[in-house]
C-alpha positions in Angstrom: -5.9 -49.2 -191.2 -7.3 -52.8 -192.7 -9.2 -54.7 -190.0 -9.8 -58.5 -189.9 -13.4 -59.1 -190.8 -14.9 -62.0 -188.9 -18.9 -63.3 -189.7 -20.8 -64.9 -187.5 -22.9 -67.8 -188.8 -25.9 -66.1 -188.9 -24.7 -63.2 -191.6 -22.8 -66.2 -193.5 -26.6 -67.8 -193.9 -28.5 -64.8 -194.7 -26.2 -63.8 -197.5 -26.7 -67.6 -198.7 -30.3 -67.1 -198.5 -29.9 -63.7 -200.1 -27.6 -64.8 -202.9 -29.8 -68.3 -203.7 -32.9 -66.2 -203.8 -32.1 -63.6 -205.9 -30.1 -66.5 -208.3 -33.4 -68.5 -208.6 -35.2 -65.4 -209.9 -32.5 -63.7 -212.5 -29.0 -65.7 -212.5 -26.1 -63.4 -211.7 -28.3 -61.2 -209.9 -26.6 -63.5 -206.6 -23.8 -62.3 -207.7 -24.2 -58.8 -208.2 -25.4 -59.4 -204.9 -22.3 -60.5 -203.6 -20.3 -57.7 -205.4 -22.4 -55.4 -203.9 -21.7 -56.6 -200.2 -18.2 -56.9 -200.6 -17.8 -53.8 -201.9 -19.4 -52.6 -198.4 -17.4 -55.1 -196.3 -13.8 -53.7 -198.1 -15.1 -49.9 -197.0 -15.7 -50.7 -194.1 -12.1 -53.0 -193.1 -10.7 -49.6 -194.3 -13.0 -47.2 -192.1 -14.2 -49.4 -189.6 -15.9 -46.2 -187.7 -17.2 -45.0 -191.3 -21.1 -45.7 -190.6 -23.2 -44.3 -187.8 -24.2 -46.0 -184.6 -26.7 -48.2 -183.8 -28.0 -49.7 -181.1 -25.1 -48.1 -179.2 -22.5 -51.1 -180.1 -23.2 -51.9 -183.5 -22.9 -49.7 -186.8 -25.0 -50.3 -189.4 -24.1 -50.1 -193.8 -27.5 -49.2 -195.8 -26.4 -51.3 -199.2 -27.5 -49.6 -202.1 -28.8 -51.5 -204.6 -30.1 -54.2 -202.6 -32.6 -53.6 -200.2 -30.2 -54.7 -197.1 -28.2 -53.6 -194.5 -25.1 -55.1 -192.5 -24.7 -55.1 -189.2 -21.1 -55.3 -187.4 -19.3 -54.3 -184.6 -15.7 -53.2 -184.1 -14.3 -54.9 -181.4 -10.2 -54.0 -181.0 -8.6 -55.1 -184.2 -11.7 -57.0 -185.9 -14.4 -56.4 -188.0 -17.5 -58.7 -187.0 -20.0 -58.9 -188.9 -23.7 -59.9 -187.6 -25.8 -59.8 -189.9 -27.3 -58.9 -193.9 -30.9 -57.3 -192.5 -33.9 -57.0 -194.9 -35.0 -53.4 -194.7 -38.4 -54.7 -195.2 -37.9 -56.2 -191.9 -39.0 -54.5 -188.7 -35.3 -53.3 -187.3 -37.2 -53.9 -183.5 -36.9 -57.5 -184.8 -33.7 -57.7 -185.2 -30.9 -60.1 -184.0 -34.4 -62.5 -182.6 -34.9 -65.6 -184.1 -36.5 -65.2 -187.6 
């Protein structure tokens, strides 16, 4: 079953800041970025329920290349998705103002 995926600002900016950053350093590197995530965003329309738990409402996708995770939630027939999450970030952190 395909869910409709649905970002919230917030993820919409990070993956802008995520894809300019890693542009200004090696160009098409942003994109491979953005290959990579929606690779992870397709899986998951198609297995909403694929990745664990976390924080009881939210499920989490470990990207692999990219040091990043997603965060969504599955709410009825929609995919939203919160947030691309530095792993180098403190995870306590999370979903706080940067």
């Amino acid at each position: 079953m395909s869910m409709r995926v649905e970002w919230r600002d917030r993820a919409i900016h990070e993956a802008q800041e995520a894809y300019d950053w890693y542009e200004v350093r090696s160009k098409g590197t942003g994109e491979r970025f953005i290959a990579e995530l929606d690779e992870h965003i397709a899986f998951v329309q198609q297995r909403p329920k694929g990745y664990p738990l976390w924080r009881y409402r939210f499920r989490k996708v470990t990207m692999l290349v990219f040091p990043y995770r997603i965060i969504y939630r599955v709410e009825g027939d929609r995919t939203i998705i919160f947030s691309e999450f530095h792993n180098k970030r403190d995870p306590q952190r999370w979903g706080r103002p940067h």
